[in-house]
Predicted model as a PDB file, atoms N, CA, C, CB and O in Angstrom, pLDDT in the B-factor column:
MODEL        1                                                                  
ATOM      1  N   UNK A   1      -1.203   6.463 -14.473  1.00 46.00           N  
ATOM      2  CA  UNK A   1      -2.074   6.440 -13.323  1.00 46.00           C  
ATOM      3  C   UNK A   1      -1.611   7.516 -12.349  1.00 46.00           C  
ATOM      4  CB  UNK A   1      -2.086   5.040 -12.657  1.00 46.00           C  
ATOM      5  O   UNK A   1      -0.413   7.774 -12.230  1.00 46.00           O  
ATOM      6  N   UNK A   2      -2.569   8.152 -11.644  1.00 56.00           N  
ATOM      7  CA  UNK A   2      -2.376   9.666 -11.152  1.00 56.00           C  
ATOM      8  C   UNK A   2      -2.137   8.749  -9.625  1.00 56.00           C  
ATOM      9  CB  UNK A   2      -4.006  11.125 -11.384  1.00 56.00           C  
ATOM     10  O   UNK A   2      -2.554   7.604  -9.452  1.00 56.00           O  
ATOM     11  N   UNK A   3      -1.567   9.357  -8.868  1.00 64.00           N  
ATOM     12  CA  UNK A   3      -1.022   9.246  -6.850  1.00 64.00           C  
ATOM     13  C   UNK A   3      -2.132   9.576  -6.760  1.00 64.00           C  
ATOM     14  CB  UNK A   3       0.282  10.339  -5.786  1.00 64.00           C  
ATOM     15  O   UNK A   3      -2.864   9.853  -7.710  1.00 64.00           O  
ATOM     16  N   UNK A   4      -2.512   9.603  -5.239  1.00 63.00           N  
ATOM     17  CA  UNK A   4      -3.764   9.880  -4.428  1.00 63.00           C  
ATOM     18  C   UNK A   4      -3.391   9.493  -3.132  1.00 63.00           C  
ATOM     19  CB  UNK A   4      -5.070   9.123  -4.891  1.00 63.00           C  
ATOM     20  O   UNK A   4      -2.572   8.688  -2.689  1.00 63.00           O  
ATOM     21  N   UNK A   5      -4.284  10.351  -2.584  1.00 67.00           N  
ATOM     22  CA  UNK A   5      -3.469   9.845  -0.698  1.00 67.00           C  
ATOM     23  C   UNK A   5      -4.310   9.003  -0.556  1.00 67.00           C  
ATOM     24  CB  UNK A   5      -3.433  11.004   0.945  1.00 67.00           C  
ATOM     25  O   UNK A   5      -5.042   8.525  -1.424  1.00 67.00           O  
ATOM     26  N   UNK A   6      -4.234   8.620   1.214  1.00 64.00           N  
ATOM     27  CA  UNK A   6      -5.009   7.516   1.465  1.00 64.00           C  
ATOM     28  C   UNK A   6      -6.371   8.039   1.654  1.00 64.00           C  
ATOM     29  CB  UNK A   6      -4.514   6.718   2.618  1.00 64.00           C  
ATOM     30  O   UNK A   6      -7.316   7.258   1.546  1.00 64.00           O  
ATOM     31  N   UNK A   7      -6.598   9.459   1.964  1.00 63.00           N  
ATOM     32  CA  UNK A   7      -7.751   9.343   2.137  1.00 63.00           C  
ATOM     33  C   UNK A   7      -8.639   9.962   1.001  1.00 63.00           C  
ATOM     34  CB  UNK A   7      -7.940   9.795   3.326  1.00 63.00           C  
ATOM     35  O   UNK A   7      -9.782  10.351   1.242  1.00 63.00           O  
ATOM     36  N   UNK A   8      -8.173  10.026  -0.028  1.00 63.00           N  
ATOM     37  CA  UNK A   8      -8.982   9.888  -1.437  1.00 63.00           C  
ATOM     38  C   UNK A   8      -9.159   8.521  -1.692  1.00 63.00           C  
ATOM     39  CB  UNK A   8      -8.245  10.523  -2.729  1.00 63.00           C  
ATOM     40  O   UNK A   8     -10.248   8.334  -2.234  1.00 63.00           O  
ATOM     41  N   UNK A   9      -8.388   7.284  -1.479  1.00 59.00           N  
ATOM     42  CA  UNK A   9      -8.584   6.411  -1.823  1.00 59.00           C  
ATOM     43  C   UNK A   9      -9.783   5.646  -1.211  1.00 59.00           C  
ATOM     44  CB  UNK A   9      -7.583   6.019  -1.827  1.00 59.00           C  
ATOM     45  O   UNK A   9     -10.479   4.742  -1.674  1.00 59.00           O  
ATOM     46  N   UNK A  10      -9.809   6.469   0.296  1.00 61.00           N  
ATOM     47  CA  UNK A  10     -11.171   5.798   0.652  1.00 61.00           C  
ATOM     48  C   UNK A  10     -12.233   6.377   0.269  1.00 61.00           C  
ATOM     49  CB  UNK A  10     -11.400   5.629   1.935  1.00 61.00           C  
ATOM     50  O   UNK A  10     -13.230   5.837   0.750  1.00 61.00           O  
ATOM     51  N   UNK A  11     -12.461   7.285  -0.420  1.00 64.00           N  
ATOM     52  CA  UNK A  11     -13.682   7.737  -0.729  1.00 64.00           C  
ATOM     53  C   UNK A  11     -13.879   7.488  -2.113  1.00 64.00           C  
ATOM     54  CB  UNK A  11     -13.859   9.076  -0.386  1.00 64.00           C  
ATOM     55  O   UNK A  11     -14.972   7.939  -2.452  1.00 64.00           O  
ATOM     56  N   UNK A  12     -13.150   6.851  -3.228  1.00 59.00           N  
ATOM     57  CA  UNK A  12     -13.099   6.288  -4.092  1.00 59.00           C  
ATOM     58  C   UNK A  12     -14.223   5.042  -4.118  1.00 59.00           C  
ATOM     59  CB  UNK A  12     -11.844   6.076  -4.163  1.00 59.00           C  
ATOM     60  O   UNK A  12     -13.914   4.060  -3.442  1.00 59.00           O  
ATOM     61  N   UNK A  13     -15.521   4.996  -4.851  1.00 57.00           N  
ATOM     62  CA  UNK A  13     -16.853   4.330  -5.365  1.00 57.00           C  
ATOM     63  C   UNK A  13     -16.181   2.886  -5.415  1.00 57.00           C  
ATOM     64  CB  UNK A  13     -17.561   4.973  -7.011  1.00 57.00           C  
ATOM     65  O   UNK A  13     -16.891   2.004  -4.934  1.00 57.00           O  
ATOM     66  N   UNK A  14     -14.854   2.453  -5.945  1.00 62.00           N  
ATOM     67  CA  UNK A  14     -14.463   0.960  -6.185  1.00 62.00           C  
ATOM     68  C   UNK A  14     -13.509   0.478  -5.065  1.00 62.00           C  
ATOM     69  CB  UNK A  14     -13.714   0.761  -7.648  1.00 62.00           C  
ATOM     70  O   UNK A  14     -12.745  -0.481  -5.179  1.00 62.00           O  
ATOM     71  N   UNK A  15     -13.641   1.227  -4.013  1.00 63.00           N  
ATOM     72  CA  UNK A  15     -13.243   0.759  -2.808  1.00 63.00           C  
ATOM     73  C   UNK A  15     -13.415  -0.265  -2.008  1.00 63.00           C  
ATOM     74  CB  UNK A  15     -13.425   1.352  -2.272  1.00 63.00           C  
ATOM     75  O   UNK A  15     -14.204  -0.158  -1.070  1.00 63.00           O  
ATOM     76  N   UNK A  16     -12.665  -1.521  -2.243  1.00 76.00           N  
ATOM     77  CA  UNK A  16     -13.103  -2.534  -1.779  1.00 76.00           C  
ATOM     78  C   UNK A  16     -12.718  -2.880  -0.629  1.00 76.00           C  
ATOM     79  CB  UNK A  16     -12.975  -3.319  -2.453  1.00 76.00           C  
ATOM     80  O   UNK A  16     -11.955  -2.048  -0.138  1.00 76.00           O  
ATOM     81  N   UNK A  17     -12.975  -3.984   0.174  1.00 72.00           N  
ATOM     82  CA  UNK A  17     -12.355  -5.130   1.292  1.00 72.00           C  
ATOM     83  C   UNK A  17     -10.551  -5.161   0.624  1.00 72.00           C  
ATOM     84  CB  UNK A  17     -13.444  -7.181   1.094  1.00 72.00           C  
ATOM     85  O   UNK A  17      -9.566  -4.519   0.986  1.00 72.00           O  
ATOM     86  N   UNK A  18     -10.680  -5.918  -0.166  1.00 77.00           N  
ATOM     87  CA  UNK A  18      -9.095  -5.834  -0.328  1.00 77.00           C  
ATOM     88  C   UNK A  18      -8.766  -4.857  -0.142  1.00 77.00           C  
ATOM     89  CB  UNK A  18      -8.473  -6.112  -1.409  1.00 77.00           C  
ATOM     90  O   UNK A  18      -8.352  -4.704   1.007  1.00 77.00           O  
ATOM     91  N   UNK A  19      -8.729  -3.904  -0.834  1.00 81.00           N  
ATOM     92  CA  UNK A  19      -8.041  -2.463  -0.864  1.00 81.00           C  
ATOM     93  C   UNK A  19      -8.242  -2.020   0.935  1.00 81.00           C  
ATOM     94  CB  UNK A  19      -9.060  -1.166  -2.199  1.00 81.00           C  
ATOM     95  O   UNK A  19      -7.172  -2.029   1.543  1.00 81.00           O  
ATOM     96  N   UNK A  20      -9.130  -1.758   1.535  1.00 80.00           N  
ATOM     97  CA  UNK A  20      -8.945  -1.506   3.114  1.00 80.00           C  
ATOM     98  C   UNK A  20      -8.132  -2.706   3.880  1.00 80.00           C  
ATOM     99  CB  UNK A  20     -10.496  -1.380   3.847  1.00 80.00           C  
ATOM    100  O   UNK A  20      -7.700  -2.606   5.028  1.00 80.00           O  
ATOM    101  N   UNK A  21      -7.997  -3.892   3.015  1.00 84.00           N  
ATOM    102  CA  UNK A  21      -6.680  -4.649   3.739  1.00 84.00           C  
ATOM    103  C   UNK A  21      -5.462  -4.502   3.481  1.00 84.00           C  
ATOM    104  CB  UNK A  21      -6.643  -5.870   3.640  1.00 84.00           C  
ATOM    105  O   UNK A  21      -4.617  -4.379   4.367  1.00 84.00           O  
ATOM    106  N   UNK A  22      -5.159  -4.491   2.038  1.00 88.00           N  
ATOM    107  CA  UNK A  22      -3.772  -3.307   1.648  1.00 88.00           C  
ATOM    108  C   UNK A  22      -4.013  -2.407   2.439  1.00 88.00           C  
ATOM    109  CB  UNK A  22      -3.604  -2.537   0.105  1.00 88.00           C  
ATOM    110  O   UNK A  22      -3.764  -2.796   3.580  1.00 88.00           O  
ATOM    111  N   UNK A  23      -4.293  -1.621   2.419  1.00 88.00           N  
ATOM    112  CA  UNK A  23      -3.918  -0.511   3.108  1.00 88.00           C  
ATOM    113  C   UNK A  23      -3.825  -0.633   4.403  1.00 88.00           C  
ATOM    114  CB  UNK A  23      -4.642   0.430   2.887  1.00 88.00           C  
ATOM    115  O   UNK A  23      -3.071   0.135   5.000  1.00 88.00           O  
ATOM    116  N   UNK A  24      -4.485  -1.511   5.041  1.00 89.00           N  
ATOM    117  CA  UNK A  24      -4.537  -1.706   6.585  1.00 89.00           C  
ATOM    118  C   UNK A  24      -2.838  -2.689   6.715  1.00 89.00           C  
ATOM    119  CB  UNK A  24      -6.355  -2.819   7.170  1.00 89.00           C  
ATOM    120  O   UNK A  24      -2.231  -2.747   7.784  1.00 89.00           O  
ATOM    121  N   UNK A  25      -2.409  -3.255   5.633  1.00 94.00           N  
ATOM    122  CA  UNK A  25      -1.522  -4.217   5.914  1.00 94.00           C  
ATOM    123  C   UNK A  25       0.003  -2.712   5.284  1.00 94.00           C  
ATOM    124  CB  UNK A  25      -1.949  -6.153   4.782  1.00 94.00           C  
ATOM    125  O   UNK A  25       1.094  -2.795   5.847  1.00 94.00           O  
ATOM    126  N   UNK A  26      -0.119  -2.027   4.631  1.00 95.00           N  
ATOM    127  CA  UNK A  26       0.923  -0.656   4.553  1.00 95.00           C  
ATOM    128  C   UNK A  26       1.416  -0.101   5.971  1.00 95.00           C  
ATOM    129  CB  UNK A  26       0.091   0.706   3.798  1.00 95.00           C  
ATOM    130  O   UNK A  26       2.540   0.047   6.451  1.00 95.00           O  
ATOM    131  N   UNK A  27       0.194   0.134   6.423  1.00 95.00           N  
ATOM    132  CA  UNK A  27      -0.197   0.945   7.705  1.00 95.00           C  
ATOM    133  C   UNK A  27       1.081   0.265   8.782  1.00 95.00           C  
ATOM    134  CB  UNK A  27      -2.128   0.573   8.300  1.00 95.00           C  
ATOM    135  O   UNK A  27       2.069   0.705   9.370  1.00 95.00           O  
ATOM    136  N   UNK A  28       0.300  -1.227   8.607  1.00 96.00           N  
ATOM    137  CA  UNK A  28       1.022  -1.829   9.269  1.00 96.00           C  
ATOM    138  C   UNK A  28       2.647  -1.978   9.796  1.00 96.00           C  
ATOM    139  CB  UNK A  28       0.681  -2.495   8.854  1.00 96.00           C  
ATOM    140  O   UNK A  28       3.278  -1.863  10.846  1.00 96.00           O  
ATOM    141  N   UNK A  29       2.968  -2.407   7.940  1.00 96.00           N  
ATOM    142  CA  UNK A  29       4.066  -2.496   7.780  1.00 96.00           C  
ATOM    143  C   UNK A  29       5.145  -0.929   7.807  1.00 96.00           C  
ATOM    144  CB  UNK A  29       3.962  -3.276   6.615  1.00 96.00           C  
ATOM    145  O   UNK A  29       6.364  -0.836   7.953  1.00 96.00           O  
ATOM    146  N   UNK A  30       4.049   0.190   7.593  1.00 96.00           N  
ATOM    147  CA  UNK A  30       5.129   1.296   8.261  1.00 96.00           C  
ATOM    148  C   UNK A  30       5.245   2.002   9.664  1.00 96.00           C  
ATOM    149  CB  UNK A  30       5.050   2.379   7.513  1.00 96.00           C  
ATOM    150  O   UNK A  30       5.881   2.943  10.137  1.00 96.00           O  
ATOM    151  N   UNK A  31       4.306   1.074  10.099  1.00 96.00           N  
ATOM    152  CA  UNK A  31       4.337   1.478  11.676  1.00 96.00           C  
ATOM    153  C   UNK A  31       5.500   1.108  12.340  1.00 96.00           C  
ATOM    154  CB  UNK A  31       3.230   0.851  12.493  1.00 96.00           C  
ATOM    155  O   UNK A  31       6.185   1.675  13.190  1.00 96.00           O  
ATOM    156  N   UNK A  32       5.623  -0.574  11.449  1.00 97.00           N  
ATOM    157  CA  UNK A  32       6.566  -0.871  12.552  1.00 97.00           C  
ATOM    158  C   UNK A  32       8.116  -0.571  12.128  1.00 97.00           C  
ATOM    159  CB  UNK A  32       6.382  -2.431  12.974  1.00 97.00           C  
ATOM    160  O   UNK A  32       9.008  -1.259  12.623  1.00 97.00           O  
ATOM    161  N   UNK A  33       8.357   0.275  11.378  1.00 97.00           N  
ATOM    162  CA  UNK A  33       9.513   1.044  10.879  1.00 97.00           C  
ATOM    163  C   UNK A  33      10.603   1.827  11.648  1.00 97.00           C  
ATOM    164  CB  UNK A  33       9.007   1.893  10.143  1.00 97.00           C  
ATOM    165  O   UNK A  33      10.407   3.039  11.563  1.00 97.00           O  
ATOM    166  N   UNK A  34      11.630   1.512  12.332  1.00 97.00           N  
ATOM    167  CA  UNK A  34      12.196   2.565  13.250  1.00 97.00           C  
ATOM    168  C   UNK A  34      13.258   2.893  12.776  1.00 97.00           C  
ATOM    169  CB  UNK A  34      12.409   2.261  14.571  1.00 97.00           C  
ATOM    170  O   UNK A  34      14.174   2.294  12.211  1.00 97.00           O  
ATOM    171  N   UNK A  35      12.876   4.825  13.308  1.00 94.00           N  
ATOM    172  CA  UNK A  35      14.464   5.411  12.398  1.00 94.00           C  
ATOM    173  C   UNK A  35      15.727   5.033  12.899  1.00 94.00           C  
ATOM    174  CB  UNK A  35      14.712   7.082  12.391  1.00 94.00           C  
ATOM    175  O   UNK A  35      16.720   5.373  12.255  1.00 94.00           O  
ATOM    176  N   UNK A  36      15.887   4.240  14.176  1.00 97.00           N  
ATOM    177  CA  UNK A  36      17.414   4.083  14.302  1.00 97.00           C  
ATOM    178  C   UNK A  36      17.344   3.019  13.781  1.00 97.00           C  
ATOM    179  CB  UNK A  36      18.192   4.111  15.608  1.00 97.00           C  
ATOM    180  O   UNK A  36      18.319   2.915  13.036  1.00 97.00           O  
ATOM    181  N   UNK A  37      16.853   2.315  13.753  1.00 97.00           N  
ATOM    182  CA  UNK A  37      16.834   0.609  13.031  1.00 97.00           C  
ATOM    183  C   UNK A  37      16.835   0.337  11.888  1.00 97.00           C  
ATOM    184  CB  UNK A  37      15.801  -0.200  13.236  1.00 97.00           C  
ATOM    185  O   UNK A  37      15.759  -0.128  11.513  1.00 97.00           O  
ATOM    186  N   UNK A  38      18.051   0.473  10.683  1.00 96.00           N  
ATOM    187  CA  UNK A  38      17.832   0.584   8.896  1.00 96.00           C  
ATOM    188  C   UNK A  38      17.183  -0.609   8.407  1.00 96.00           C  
ATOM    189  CB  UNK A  38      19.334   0.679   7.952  1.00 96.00           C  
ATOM    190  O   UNK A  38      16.456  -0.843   7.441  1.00 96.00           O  
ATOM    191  N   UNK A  39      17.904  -1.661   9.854  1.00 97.00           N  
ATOM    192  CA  UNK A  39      17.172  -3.628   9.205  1.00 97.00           C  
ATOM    193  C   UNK A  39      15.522  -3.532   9.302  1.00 97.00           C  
ATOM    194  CB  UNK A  39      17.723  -5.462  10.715  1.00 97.00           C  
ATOM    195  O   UNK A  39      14.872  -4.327   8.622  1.00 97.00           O  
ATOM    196  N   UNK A  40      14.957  -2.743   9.990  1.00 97.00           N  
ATOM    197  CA  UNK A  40      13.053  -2.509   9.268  1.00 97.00           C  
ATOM    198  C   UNK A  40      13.078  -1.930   8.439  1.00 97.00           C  
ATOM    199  CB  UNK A  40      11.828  -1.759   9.951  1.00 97.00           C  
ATOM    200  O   UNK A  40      12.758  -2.632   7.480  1.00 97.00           O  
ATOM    201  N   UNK A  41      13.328  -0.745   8.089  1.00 97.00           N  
ATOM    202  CA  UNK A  41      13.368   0.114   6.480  1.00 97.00           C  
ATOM    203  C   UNK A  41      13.439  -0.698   5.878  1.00 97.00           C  
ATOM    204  CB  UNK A  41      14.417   1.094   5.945  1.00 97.00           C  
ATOM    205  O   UNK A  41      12.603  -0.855   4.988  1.00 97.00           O  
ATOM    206  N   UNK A  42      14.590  -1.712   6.095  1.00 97.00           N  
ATOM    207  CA  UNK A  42      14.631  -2.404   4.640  1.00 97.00           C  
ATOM    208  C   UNK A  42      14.014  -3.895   4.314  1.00 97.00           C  
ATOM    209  CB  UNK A  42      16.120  -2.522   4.276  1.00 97.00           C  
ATOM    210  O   UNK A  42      14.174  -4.584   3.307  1.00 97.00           O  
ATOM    211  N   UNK A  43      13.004  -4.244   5.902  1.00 97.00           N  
ATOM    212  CA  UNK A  43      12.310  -5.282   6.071  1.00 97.00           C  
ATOM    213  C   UNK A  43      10.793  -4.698   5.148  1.00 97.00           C  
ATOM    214  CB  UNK A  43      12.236  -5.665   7.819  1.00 97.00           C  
ATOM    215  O   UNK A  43      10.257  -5.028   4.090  1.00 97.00           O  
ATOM    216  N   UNK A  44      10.551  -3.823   6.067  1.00 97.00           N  
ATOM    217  CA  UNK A  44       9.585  -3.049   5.011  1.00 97.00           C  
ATOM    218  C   UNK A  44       9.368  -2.773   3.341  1.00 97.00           C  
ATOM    219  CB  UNK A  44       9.738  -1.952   5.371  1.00 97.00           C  
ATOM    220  O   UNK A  44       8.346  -3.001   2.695  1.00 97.00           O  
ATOM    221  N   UNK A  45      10.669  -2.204   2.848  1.00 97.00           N  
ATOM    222  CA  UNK A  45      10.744  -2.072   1.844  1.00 97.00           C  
ATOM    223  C   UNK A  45      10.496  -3.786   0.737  1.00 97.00           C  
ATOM    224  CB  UNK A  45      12.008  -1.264   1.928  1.00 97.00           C  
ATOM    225  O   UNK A  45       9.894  -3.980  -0.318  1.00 97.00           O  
ATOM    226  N   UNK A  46      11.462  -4.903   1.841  1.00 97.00           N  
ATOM    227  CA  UNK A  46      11.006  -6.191   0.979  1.00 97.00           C  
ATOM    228  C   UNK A  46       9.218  -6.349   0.975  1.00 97.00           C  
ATOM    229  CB  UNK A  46      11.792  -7.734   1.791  1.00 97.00           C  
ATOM    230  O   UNK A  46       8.475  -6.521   0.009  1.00 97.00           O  
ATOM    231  N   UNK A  47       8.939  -6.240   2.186  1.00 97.00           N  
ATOM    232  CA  UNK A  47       7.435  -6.631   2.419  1.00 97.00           C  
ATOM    233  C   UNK A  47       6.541  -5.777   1.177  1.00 97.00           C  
ATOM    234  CB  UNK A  47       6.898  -6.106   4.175  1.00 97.00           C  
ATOM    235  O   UNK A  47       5.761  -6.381   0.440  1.00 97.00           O  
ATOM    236  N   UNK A  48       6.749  -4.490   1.086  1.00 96.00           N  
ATOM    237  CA  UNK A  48       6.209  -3.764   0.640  1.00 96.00           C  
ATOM    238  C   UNK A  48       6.466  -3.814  -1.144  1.00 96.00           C  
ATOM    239  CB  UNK A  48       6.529  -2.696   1.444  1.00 96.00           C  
ATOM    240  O   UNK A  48       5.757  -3.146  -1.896  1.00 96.00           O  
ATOM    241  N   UNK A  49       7.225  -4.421  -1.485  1.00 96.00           N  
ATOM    242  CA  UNK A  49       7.970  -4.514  -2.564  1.00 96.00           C  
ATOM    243  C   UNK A  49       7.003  -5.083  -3.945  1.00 96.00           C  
ATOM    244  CB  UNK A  49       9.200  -5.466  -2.131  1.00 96.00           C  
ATOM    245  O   UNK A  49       7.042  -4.705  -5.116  1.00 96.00           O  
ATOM    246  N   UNK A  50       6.234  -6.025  -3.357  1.00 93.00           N  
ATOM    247  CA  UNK A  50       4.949  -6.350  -4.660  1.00 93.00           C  
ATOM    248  C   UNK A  50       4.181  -5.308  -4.848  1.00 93.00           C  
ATOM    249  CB  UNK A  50       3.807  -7.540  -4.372  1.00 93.00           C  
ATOM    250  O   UNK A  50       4.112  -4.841  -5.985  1.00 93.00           O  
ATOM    251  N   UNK A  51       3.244  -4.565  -3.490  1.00 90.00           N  
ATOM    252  CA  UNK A  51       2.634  -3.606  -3.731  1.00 90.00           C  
ATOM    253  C   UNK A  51       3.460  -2.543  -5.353  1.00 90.00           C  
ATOM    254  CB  UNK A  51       2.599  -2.944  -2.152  1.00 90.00           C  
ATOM    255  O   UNK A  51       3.411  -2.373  -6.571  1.00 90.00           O  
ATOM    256  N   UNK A  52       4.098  -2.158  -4.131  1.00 90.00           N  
ATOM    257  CA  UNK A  52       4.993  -1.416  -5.218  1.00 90.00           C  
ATOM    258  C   UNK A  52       5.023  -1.314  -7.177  1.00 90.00           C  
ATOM    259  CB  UNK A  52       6.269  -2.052  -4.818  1.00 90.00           C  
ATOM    260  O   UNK A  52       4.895  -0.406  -7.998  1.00 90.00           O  
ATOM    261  N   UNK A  53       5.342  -3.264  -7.248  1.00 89.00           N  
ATOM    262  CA  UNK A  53       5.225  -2.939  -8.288  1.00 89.00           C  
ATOM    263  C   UNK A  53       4.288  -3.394  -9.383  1.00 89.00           C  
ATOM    264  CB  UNK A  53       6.148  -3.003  -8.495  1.00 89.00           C  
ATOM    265  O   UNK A  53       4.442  -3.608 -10.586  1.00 89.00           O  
ATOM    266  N   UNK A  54       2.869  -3.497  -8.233  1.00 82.00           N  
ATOM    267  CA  UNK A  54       1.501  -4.024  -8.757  1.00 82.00           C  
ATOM    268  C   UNK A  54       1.325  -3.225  -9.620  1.00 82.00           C  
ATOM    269  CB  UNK A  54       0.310  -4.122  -7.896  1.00 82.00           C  
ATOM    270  O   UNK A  54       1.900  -2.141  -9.523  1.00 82.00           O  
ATOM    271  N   UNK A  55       0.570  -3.464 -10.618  1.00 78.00           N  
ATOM    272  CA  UNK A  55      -0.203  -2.301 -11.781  1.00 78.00           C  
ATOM    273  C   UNK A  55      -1.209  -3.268 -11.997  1.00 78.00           C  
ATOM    274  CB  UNK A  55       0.702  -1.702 -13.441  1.00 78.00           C  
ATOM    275  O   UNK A  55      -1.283  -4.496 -11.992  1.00 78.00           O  
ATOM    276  N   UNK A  56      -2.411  -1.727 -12.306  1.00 71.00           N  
ATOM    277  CA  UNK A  56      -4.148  -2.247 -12.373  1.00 71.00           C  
ATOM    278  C   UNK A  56      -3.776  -2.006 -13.885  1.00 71.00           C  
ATOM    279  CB  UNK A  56      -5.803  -1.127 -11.463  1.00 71.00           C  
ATOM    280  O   UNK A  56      -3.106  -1.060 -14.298  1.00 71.00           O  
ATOM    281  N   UNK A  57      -4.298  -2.973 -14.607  1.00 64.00           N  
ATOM    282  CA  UNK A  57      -4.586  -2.795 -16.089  1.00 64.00           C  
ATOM    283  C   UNK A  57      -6.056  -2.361 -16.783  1.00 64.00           C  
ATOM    284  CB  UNK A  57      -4.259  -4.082 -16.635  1.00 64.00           C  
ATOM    285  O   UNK A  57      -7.038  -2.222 -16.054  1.00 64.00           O  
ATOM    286  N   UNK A  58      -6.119  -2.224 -17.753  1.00 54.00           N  
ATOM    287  CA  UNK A  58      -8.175  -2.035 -17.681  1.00 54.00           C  
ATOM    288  C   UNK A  58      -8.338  -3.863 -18.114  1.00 54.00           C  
ATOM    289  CB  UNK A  58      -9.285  -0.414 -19.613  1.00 54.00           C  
ATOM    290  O   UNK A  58      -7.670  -4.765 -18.619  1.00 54.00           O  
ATOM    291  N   UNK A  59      -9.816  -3.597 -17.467  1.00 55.00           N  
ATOM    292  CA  UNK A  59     -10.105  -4.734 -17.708  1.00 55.00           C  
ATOM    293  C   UNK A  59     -11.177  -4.419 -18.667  1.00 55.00           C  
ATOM    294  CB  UNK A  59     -10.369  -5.540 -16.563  1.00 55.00           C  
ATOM    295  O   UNK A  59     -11.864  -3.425 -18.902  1.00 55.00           O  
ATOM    296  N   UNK A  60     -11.061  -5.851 -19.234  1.00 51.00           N  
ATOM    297  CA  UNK A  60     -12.402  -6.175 -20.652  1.00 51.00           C  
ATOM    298  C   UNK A  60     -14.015  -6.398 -19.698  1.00 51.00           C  
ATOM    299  CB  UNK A  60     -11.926  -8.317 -21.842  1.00 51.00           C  
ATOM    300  O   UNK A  60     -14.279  -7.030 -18.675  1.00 51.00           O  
ATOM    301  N   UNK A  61     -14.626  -5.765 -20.380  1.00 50.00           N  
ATOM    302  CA  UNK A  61     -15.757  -5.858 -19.400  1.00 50.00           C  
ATOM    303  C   UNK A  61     -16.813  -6.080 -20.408  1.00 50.00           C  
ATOM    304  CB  UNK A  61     -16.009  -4.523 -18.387  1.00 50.00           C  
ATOM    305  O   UNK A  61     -17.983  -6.223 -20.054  1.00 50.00           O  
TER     306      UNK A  61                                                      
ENDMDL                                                                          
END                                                                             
């Protein structure tokens, strides 16, 4: 599966509600990230950690 930024992803035809809530909930979670502060980096990184290691499979259709 090829990367894509975020804003290919919004112009992507199977762009759903979920997907603009992931992403609205990323957003989130790297906003509130501060560089002197490593305990968010690595609050983030847990939060963020399923995304991470979600995979879309094909589906049977």
């Amino acid at each position: 599966m090829s990367k894509c930024t975020a804003s290919e992803v919004i112009r992507l035809p199977r762009f759903t509600a979920v997907g603009a809530m992931a992403l609205a909930y990323v957003i989130k979670v790297m906003g509130a990230v501060e560089p002197d502060e490593p305990e968010t980096q690595a609050l983030a990184d847990q939060l963020l950690a399923p995304l991470a290691r979600w995979s879309v499979g094909s589906s049977a259709r």
